[in-house]
Each structure stands twice: as structure tokens, then as C-alpha cells.
MOPAC internal coordinates of N, CA, C and O (Angstrom, degrees):
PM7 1SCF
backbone

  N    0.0000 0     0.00 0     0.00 0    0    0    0
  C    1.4441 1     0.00 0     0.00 0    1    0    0
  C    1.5273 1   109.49 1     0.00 0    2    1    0
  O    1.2310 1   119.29 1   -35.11 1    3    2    1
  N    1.3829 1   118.97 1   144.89 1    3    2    1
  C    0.9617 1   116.26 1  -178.68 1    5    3    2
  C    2.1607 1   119.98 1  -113.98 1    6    5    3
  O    1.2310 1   112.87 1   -70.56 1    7    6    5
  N    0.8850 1   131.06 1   109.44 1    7    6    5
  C    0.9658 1   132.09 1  -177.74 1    9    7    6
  C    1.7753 1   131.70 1   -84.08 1   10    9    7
  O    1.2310 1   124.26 1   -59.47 1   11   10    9
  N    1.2970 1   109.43 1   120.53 1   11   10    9
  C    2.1959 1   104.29 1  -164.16 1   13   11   10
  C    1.4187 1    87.11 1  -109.72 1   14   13   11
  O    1.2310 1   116.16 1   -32.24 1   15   14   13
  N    1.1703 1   124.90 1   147.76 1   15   14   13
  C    1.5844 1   129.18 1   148.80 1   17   15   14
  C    1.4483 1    93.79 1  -109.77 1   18   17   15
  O    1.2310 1   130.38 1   -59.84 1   19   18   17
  N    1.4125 1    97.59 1   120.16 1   19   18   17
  C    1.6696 1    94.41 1   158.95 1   21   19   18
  C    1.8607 1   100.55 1  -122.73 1   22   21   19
  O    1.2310 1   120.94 1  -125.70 1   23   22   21
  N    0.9974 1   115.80 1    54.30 1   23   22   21
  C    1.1801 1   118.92 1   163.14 1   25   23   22
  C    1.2448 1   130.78 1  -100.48 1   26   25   23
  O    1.2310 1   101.84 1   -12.65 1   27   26   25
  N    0.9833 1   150.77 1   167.35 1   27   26   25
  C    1.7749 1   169.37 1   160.74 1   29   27   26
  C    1.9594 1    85.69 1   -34.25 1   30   29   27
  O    1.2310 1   134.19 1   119.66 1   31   30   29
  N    1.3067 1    90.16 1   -60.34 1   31   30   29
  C    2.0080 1   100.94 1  -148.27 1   33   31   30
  C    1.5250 1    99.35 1   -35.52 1   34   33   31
  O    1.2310 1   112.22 1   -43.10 1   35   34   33
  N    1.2066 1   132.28 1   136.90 1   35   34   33
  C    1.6618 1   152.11 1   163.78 1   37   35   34
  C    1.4218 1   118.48 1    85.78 1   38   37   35
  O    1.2310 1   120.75 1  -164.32 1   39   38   37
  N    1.7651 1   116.17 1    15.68 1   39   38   37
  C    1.2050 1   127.33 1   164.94 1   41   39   38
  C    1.7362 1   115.74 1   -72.66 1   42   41   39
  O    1.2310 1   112.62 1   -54.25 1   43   42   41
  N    1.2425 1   131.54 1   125.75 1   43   42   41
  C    1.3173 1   130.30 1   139.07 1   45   43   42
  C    1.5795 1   110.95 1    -0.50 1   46   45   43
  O    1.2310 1   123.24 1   -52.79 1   47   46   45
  N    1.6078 1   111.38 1   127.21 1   47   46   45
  C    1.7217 1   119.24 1   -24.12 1   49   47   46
  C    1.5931 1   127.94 1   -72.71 1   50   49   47
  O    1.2310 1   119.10 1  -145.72 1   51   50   49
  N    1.1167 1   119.31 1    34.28 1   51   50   49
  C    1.6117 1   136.84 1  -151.70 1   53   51   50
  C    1.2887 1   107.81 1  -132.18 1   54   53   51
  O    1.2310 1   127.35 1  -147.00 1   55   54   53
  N    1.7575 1   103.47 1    33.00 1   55   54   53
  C    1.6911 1    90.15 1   173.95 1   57   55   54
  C    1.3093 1    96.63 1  -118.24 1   58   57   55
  O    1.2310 1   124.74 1   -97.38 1   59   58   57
  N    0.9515 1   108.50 1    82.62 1   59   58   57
  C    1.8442 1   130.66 1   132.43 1   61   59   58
  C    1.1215 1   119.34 1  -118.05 1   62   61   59
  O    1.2310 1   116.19 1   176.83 1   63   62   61
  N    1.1350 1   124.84 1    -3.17 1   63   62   61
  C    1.5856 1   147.11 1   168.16 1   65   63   62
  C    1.7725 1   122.04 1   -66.17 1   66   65   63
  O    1.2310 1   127.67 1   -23.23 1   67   66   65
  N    0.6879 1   102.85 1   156.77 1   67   66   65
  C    1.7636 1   124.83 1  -171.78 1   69   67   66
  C    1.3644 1   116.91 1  -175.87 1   70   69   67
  O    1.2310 1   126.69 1   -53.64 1   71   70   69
  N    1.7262 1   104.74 1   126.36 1   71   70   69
  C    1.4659 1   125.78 1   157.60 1   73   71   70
  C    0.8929 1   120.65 1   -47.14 1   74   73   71
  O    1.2310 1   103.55 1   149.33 1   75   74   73
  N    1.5044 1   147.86 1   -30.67 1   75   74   73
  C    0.9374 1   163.12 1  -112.88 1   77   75   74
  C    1.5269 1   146.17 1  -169.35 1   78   77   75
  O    1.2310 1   100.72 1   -71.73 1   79   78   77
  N    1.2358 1   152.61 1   108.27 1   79   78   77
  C    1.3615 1   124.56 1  -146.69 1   81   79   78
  C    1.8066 1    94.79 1  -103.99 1   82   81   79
  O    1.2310 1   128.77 1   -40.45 1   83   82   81
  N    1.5713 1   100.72 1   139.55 1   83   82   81
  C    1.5839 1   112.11 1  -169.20 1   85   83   82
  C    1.9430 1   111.09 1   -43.88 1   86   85   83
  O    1.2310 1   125.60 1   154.35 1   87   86   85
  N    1.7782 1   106.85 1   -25.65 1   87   86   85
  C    1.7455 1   109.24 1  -166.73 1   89   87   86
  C    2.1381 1    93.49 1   -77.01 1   90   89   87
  O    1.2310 1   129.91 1   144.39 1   91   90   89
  N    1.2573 1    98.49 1   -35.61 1   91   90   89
  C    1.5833 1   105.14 1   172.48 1   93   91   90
  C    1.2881 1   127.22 1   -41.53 1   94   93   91
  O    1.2310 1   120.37 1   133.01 1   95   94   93
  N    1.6540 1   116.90 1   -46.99 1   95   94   93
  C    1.3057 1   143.55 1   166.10 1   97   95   94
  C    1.3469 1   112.02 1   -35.70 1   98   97   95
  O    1.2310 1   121.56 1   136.84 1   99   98   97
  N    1.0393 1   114.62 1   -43.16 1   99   98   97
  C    1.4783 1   141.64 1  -162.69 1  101   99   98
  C    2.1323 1   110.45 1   -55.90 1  102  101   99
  O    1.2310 1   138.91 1   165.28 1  103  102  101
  N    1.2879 1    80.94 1   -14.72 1  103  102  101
  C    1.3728 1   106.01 1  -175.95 1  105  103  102
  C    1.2795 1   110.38 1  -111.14 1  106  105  103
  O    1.2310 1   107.32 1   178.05 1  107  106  105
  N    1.4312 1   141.24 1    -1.95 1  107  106  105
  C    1.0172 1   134.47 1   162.73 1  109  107  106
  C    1.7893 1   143.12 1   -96.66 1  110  109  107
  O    1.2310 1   114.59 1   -49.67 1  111  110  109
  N    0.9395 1   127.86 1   130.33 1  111  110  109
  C    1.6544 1   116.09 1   173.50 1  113  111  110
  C    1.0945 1   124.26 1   -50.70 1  114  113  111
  O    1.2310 1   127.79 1   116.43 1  115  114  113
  N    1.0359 1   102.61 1   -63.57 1  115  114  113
  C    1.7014 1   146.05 1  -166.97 1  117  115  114
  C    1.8843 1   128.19 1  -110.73 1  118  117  115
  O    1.2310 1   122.04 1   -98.42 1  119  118  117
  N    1.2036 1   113.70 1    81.58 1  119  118  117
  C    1.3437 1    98.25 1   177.53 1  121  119  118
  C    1.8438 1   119.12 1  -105.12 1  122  121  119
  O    1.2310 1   128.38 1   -53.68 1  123  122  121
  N    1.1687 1   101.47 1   126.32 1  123  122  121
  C    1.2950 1    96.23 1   174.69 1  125  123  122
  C    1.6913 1   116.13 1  -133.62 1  126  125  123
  O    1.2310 1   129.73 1   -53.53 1  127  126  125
  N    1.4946 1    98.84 1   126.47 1  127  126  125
  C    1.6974 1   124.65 1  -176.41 1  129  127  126
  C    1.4374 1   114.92 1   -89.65 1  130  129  127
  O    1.2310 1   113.46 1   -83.86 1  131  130  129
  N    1.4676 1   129.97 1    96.14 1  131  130  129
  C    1.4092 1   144.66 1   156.08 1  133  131  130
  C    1.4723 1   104.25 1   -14.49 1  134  133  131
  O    1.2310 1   120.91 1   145.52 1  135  134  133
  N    1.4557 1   115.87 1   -34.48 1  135  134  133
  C    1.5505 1   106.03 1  -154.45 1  137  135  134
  C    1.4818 1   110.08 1   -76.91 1  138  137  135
  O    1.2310 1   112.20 1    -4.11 1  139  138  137
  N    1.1040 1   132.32 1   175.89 1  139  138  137
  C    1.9193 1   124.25 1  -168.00 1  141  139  138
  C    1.3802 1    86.60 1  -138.71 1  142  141  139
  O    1.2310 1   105.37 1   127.79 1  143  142  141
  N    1.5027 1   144.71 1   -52.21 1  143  142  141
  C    0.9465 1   161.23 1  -156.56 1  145  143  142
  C    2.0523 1   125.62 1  -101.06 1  146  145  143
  O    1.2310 1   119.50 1  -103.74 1  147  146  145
  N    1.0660 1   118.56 1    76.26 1  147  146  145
  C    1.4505 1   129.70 1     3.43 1  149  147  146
  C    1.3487 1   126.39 1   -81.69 1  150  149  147
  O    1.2310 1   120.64 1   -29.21 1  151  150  149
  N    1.4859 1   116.39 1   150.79 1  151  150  149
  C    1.1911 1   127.71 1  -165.73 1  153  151  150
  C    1.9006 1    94.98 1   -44.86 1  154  153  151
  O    1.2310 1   120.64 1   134.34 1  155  154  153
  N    1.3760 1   116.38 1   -45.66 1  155  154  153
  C    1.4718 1   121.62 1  -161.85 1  157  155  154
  C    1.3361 1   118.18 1  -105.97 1  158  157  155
  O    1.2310 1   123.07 1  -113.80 1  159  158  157
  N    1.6442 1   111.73 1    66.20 1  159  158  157
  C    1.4245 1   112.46 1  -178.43 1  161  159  158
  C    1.1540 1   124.05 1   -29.28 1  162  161  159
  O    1.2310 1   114.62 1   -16.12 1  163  162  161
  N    1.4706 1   127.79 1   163.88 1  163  162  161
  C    1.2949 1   127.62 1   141.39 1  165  163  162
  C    1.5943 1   110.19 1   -46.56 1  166  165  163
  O    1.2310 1   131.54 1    98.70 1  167  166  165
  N    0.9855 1    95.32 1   -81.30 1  167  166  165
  C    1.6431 1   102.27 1   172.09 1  169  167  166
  C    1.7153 1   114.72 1   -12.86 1  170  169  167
  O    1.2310 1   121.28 1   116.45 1  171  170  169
  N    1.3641 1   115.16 1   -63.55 1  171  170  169
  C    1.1697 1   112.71 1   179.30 1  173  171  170
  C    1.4159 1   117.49 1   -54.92 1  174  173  171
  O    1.2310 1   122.21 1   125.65 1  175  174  173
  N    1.4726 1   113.36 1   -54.35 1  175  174  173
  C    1.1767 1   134.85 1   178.30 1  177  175  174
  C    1.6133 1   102.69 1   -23.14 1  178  177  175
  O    1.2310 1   132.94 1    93.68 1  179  178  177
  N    1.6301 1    92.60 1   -86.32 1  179  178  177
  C    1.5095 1    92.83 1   176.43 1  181  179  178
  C    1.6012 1   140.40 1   -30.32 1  182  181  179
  O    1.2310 1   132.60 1   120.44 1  183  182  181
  N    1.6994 1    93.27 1   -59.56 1  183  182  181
  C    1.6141 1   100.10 1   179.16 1  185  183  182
  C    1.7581 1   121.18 1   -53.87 1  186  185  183
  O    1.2310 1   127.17 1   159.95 1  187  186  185
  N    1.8269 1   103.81 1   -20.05 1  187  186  185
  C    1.5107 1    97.07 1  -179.83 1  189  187  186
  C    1.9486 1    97.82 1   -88.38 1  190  189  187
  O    1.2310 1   127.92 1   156.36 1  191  190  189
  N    1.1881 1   102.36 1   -23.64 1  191  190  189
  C    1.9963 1    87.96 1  -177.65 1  193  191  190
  C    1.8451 1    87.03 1   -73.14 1  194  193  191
  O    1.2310 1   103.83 1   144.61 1  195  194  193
  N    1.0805 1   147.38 1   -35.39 1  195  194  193
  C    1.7300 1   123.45 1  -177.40 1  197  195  194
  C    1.5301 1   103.86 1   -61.13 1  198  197  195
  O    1.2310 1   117.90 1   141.97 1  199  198  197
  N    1.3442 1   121.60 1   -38.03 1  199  198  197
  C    1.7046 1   127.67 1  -171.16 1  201  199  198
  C    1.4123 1   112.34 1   128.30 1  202  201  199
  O    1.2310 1   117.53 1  -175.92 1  203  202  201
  N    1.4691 1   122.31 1     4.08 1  203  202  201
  C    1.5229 1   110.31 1  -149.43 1  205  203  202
  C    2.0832 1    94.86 1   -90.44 1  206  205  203
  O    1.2310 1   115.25 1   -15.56 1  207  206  205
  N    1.2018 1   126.62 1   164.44 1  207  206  205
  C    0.9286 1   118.89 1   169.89 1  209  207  206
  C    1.8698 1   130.98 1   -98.67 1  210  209  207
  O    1.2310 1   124.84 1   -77.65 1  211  210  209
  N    1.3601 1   108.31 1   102.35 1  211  210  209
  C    1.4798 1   124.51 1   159.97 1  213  211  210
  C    0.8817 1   152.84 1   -43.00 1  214  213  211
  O    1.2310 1   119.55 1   -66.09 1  215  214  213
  N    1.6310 1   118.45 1   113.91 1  215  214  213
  C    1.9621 1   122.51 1   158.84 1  217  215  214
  C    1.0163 1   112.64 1  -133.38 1  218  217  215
  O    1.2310 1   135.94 1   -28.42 1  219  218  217
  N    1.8225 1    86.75 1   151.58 1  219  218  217
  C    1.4369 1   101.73 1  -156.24 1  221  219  218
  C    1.5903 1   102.45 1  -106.11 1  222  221  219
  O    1.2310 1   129.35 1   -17.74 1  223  222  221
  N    1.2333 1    99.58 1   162.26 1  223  222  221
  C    1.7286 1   105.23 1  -179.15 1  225  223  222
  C    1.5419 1   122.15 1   -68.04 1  226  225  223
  O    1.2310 1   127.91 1  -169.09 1  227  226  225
  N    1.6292 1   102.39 1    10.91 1  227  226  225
  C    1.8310 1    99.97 1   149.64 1  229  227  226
  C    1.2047 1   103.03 1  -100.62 1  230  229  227
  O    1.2310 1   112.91 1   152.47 1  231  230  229
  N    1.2299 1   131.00 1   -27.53 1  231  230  229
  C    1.4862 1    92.44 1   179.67 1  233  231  230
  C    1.7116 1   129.11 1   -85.93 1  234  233  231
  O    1.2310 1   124.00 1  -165.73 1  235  234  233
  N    1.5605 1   109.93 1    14.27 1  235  234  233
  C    1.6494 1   130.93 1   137.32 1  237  235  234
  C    1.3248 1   106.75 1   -44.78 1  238  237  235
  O    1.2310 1   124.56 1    99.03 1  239  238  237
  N    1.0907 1   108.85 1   -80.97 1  239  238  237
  C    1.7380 1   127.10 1  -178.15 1  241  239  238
  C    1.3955 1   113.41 1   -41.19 1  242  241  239
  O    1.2310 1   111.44 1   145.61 1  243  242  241
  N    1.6014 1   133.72 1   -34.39 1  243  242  241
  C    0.5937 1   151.39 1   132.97 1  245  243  242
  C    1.7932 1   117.90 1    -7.33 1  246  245  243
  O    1.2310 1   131.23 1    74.95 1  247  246  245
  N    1.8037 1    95.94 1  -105.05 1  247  246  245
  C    1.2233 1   112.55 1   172.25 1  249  247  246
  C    1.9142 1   114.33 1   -38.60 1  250  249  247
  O    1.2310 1   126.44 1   135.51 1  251  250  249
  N    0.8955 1   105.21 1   -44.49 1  251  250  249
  C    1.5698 1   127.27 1  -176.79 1  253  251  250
  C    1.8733 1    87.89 1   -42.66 1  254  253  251
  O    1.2310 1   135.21 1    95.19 1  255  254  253
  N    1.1734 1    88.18 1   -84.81 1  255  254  253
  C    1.8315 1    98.04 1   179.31 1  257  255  254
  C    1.2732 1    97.80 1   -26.95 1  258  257  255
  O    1.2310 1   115.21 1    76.25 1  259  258  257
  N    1.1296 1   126.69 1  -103.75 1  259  258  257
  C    1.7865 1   138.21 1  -168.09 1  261  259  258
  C    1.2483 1    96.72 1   -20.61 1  262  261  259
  O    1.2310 1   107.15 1   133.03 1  263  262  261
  N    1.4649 1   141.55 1   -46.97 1  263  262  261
  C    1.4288 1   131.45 1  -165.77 1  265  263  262
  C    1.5420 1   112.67 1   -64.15 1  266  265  263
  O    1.2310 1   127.98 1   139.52 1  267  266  265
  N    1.4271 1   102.24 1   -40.48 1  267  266  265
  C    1.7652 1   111.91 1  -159.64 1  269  267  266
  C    1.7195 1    93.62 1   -80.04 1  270  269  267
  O    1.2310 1   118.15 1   148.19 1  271  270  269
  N    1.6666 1   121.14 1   -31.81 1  271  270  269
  C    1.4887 1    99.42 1  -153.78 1  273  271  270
  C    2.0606 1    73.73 1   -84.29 1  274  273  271
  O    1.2310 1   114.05 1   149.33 1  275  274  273
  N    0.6704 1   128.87 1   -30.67 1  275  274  273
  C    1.5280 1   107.63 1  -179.34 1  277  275  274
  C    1.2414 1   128.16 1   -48.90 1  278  277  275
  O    1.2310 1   128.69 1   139.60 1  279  278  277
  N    1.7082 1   100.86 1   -40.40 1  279  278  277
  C    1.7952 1   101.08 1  -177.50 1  281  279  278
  C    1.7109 1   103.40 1   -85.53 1  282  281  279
  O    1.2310 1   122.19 1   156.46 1  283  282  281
  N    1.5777 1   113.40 1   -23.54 1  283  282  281
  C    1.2779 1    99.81 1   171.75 1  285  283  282
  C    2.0391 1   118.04 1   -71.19 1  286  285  283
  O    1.2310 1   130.75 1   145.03 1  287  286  285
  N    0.9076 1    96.87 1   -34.97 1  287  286  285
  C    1.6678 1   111.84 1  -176.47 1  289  287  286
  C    1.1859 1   130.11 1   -96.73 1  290  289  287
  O    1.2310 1   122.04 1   175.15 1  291  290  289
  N    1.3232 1   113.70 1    -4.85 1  291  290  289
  C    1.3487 1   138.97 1   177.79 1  293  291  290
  C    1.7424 1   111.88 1    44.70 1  294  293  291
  O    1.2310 1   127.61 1  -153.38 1  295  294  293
  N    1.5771 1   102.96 1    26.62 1  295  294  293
  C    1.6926 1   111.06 1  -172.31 1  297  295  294
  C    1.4225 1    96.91 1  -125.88 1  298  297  295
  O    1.2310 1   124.27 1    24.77 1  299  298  297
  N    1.4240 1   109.41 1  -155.23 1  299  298  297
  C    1.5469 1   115.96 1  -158.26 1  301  299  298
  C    2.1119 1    87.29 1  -117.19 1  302  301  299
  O    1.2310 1   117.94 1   -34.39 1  303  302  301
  N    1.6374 1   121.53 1   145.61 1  303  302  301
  C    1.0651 1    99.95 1  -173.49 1  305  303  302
  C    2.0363 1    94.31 1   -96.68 1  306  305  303
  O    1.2310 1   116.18 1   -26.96 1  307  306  305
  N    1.1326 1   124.85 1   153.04 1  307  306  305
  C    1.2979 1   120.47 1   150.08 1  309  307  306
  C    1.6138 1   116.30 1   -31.72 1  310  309  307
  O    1.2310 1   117.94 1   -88.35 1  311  310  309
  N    1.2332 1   121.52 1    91.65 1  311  310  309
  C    1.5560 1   129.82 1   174.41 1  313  311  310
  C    1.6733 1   110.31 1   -54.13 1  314  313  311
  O    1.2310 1   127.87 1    99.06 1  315  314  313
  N    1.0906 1   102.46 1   -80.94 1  315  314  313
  C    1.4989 1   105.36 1  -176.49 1  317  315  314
  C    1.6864 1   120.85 1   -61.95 1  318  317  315
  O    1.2310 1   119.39 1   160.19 1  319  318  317
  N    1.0957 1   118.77 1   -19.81 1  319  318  317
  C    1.7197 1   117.91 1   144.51 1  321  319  318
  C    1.7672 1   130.69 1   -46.14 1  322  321  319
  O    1.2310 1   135.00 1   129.53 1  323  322  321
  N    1.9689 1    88.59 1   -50.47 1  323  322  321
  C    1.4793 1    96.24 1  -167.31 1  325  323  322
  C    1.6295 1   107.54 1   -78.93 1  326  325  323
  O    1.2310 1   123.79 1   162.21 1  327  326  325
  N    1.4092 1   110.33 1   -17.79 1  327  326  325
  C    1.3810 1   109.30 1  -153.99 1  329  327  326
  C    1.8089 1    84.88 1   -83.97 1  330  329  327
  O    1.2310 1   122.43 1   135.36 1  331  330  329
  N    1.2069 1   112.96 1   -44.64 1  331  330  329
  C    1.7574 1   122.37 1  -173.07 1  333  331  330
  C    1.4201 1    99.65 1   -52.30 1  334  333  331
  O    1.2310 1   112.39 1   128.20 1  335  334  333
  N    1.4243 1   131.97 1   -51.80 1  335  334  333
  C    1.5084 1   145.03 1  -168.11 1  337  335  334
  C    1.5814 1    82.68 1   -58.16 1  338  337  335
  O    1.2310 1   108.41 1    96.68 1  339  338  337
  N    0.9757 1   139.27 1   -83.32 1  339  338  337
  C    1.9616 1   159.93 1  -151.01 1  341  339  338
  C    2.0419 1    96.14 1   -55.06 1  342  341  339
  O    1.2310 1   126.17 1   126.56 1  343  342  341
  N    1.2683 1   105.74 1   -53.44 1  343  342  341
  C    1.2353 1   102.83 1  -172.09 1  345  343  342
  C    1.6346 1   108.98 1   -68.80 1  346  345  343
  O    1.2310 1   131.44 1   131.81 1  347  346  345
  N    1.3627 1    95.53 1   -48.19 1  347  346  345
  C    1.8836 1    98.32 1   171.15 1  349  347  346
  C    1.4596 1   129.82 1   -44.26 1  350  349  347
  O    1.2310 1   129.95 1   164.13 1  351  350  349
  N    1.2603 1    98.42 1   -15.87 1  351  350  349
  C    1.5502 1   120.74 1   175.66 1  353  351  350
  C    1.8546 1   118.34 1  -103.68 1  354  353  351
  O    1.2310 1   121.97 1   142.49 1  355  354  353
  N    0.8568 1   113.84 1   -37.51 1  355  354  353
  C    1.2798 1    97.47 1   157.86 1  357  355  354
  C    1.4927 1   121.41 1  -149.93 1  358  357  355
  O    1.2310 1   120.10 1   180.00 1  359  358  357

């Protein structure tokens, strides 16, 4: 199963917060947190100490980027530039 928070819950200043309770996790493959800020939810946190595998809401932000310089540029954007620029930032 795969689990998304795209909610508010564990964003700055409120990341001590979680959707979710860590024994819940326990049930997931895949968790992935919308939030960017901090890059390393609780949420995330947790789901990698159960084992499940994680993304985080930069690498949304991420993908997000690559989408727009395409429809703006109608080309391919430098991936491993943009993603380094995005991570350097938060």
C-alpha cells in the first residue's frame, strides 16, 4: 500500500506533527509527504525506521520544476543540475 500526505500536518513550525501514528506505517510500502519544509518529516522519519520506502515533498518540487521548464521551453530541463539547485535550498 502506498500512503501520500498531502496535507498541511508536519510542515514548519509544526513538525513534530504526524498524520499518522508510526505502528500504522507498518502497513505501508511507500510513503510519500507533500511537505518540503522540513525537507525530513516526522512522517518520513518514521516510515523509513518501520522499512517502508520514501519521498519527500522536494522531490515534488523537484518534478514540478522539470515539468514547467518543459512546457515553458518546450526542451528537456538539466535534471541533475535542477535537482542539486532545489536540494541546496532546502
Amino acid at each position: 500500500m502506498i500512503l501520500a500526505n498531502a496535507s498541511a500536518v508536519g510542515m514548519q513550525p509544526k513538525s513534530d506533527q504526524t498524520p499518522i501514528s508510526k505502528e500504522a506505517l507498518r502497513s505501508y510500502e511507500l510513503v510519500f509527504d507533500a511537505v518540503y519544509t522540513p525537507r525530513n518529516t516526522r512522517l518520513l522519519q518514521e516510515a523509513t525506521e518501520v522499512g517502508a520506502t520514501v519521498v519527500s515533498g522536494v522531490e515534488m518540487f523537484v518534478r514540478q520544476a522539470l515539468g514547467q521548464f518543459k512546457l515553458f521551453t518546450n526542451g528537456l530541463a538539466p535534471v541533475d543540475f535542477m535537482r542539486r539547485i532545489v536540494y541546496e535550498q532546502f
